[in-house]
N, CA, C and O atoms as a Tinker XYZ file with bonds, in Angstrom:
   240  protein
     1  N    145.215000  121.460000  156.535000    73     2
     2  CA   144.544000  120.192000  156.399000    64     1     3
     3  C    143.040000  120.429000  156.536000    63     2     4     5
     4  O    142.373000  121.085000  157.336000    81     3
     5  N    142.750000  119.701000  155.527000    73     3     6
     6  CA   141.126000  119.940000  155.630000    64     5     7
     7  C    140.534000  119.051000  156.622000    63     6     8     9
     8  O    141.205000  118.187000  157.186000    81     7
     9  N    139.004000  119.282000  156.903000    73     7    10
    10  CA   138.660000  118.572000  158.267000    64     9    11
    11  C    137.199000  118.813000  158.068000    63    10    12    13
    12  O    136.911000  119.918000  157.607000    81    11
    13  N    136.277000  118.032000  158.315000    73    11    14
    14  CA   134.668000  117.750000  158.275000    64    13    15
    15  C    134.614000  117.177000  159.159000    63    14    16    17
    16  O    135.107000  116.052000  159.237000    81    15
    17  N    133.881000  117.868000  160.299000    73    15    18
    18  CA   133.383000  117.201000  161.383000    64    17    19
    19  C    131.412000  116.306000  161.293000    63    18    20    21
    20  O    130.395000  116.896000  160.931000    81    19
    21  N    131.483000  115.210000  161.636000    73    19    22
    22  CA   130.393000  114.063000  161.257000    64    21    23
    23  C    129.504000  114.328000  162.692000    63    22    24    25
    24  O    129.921000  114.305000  163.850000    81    23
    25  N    128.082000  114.594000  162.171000    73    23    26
    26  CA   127.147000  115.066000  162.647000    64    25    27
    27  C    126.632000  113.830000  163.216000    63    26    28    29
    28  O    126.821000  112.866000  162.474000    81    27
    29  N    125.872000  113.492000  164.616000    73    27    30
    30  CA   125.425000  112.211000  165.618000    64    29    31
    31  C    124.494000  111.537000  164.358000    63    30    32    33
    32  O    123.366000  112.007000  164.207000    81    31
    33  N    124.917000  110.517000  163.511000    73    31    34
    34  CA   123.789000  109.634000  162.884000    64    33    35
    35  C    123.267000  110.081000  161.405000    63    34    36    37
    36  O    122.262000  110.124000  160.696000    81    35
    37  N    125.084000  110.475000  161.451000    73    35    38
    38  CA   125.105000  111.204000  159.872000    64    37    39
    39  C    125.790000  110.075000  159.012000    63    38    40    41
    40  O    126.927000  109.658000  159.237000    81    39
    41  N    124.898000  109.591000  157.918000    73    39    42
    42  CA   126.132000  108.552000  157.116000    64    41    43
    43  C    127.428000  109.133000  156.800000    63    42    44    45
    44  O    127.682000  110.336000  156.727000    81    43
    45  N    128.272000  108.096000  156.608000    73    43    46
    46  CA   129.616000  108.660000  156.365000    64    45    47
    47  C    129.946000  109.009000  154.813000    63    46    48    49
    48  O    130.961000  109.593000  154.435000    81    47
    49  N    128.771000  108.484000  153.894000    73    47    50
    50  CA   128.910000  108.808000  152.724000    64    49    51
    51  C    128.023000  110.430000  152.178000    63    50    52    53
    52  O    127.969000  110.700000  150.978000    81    51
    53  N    127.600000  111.061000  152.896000    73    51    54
    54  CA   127.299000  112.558000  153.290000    64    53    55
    55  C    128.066000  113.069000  153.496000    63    54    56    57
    56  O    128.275000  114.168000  152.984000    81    55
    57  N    129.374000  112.130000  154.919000    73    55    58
    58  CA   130.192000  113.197000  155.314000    64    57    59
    59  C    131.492000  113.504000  154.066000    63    58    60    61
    60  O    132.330000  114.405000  154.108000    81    59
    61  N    131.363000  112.685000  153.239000    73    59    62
    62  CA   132.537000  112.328000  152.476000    64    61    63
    63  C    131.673000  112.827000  151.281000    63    62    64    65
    64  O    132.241000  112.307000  150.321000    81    63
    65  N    130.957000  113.312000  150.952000    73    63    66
    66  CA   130.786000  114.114000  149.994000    64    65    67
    67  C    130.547000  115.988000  150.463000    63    66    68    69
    68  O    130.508000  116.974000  149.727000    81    67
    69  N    130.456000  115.900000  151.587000    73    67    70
    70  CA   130.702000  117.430000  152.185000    64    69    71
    71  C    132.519000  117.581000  152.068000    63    70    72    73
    72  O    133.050000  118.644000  151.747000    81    71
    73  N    133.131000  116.592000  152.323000    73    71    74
    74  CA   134.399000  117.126000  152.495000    64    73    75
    75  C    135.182000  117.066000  150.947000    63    74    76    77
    76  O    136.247000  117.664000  150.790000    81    75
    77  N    134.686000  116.458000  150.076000    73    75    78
    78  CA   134.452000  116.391000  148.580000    64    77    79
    79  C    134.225000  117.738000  148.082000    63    78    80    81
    80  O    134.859000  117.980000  147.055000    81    79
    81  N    133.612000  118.533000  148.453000    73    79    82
    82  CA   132.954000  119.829000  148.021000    64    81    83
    83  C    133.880000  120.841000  148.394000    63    82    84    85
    84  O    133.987000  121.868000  147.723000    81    83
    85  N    134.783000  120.559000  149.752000    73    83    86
    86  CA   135.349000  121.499000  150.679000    64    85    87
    87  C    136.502000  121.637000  149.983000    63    86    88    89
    88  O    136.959000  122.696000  149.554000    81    87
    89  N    137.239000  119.915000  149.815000    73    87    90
    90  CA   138.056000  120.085000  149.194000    64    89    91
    91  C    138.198000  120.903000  147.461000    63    90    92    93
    92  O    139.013000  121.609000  146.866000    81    91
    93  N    137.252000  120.456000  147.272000    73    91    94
    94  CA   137.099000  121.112000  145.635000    64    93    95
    95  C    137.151000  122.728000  145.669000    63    94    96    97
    96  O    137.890000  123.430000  144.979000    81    95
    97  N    136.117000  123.201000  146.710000    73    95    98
    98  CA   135.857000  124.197000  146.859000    64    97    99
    99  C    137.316000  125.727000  146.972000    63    98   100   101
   100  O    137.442000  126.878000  146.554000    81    99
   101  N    138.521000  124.219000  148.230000    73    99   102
   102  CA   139.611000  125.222000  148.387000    64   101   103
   103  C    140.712000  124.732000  147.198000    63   102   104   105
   104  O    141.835000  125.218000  147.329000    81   103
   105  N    140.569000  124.099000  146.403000    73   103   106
   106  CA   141.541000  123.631000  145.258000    64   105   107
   107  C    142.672000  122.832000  145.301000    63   106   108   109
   108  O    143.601000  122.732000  144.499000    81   107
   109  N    142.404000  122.146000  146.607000    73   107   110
   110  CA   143.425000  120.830000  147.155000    64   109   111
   111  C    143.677000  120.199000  145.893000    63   110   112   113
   112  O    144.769000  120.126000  145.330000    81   111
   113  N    142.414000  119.681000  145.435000    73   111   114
   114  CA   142.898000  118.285000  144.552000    64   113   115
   115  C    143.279000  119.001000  143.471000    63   114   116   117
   116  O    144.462000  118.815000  143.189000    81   115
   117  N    142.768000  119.670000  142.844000    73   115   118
   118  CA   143.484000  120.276000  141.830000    64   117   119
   119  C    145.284000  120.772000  141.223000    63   118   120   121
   120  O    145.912000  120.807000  140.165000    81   119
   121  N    145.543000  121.150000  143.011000    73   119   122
   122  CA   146.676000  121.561000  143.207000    64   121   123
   123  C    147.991000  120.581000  142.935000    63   122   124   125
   124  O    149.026000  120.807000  142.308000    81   123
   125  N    147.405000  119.054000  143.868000    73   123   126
   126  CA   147.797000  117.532000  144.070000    64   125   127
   127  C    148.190000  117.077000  142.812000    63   126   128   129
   128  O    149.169000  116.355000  142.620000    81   127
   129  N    146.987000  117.742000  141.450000    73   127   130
   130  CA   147.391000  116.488000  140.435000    64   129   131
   131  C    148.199000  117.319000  139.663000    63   130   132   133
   132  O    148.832000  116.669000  138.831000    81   131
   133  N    148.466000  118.835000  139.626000    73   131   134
   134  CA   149.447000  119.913000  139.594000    64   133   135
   135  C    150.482000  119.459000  139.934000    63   134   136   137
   136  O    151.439000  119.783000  139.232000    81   135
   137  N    150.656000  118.875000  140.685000    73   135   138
   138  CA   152.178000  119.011000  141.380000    64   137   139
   139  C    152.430000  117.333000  141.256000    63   138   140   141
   140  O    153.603000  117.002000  141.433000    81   139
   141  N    151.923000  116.755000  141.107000    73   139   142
   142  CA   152.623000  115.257000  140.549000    64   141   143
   143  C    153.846000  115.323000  139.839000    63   142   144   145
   144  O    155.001000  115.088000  140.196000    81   143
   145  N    153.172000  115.834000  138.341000    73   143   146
   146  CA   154.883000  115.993000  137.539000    64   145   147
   147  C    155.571000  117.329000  137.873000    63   146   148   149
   148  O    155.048000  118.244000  138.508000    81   147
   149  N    156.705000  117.320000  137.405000    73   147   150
   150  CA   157.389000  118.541000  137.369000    64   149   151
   151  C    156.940000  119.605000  136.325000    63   150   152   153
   152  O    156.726000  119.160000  135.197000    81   151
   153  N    156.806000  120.628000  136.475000    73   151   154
   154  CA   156.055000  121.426000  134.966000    64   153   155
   155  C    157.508000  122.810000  135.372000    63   154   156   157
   156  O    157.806000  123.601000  136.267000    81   155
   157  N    158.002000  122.357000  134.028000    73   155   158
   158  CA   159.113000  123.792000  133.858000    64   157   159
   159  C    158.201000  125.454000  133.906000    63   158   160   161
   160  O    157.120000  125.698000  133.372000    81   159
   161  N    158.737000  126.036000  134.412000    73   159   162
   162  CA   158.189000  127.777000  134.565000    64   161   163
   163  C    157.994000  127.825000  133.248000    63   162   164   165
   164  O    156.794000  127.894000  132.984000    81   163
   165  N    158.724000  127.816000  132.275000    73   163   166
   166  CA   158.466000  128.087000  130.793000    64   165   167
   167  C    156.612000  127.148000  130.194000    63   166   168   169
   168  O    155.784000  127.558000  129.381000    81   167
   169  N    156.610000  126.006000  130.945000    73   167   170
   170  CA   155.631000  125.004000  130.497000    64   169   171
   171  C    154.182000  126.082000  131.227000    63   170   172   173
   172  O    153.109000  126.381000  130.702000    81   171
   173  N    154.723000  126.431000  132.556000    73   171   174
   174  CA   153.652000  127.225000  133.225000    64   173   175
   175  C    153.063000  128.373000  132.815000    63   174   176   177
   176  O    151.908000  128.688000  133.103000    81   175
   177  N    154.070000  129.231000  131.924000    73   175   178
   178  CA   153.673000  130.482000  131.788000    64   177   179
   179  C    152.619000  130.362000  130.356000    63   178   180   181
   180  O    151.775000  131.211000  130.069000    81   179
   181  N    152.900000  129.088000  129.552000    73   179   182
   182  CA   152.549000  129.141000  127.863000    64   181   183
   183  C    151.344000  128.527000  128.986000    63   182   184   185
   184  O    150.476000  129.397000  129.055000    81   183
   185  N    151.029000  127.494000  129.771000    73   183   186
   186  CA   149.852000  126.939000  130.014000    64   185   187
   187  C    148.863000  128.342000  130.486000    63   186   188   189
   188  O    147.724000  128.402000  130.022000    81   187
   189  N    149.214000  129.128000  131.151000    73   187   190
   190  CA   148.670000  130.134000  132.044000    64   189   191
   191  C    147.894000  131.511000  130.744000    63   190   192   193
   192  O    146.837000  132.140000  130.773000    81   191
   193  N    149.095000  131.485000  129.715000    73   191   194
   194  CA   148.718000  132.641000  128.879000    64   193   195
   195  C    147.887000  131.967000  127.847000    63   194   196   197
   196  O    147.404000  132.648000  126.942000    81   195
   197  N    147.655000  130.522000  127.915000    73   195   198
   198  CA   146.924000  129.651000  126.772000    64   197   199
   199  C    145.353000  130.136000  127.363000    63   198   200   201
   200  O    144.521000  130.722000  126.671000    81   199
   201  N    145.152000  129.705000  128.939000    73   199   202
   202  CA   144.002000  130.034000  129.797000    64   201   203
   203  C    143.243000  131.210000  129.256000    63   202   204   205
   204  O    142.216000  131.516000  128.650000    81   203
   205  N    144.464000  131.761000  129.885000    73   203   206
   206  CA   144.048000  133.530000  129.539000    64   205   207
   207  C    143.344000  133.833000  128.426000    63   206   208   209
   208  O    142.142000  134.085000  128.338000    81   207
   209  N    144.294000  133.786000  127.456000    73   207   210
   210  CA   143.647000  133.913000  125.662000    64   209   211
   211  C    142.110000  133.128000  125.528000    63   210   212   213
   212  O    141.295000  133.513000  124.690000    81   211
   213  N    141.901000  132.286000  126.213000    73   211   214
   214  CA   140.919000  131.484000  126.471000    64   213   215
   215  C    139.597000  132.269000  126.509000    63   214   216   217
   216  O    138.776000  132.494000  125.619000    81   215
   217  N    139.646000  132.701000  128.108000    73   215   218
   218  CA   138.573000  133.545000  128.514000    64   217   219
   219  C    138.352000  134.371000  127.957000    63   218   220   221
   220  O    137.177000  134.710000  127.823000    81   219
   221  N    139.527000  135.178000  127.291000    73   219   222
   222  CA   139.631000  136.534000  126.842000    64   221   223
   223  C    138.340000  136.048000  125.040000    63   222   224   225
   224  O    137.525000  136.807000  124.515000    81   223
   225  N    138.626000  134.866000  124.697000    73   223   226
   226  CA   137.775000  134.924000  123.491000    64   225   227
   227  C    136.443000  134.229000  123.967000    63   226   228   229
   228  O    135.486000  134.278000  123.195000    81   227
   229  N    136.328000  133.701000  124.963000    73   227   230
   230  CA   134.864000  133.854000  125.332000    64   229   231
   231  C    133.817000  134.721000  125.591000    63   230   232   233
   232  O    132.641000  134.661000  125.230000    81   231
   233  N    134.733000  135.990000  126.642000    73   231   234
   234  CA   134.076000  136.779000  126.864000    64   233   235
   235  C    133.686000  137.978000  125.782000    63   234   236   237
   236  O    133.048000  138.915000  126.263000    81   235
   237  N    134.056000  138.048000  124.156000    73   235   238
   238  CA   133.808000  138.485000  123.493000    64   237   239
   239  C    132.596000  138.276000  122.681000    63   238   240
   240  O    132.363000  139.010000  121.721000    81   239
């Protein structure tokens, strides 16, 4: 569980964009909207090797 501790006379909309960052940073939300639906292993592997092929023609 993530956790941001709020500094004496810190707005709370600072603290909630530090923990915005934290979360982003460790891939919570990302993970969250991942795991909503069900994604078959077969759906995972074509999404994963789609990625791949991806980078692979960028970095050319």
């Amino acid at each position: 569980m993530s956790e941001v501790k709020m500094k004496r006379g810190e707005p709370v909309d600072k603290a909630l964009r530090r923990l915005k960052k934290k979360l982003d940073k460790e891939g919570t939300l990302k993970e969250l909207r991942n795991r909503r639906y069900y994604e078959k292993p077969s759906e995972t592997k074509r999404r994963m090797a789609k990625r791949a092929a991806s980078r692979a023609r960028h970095r050319n």
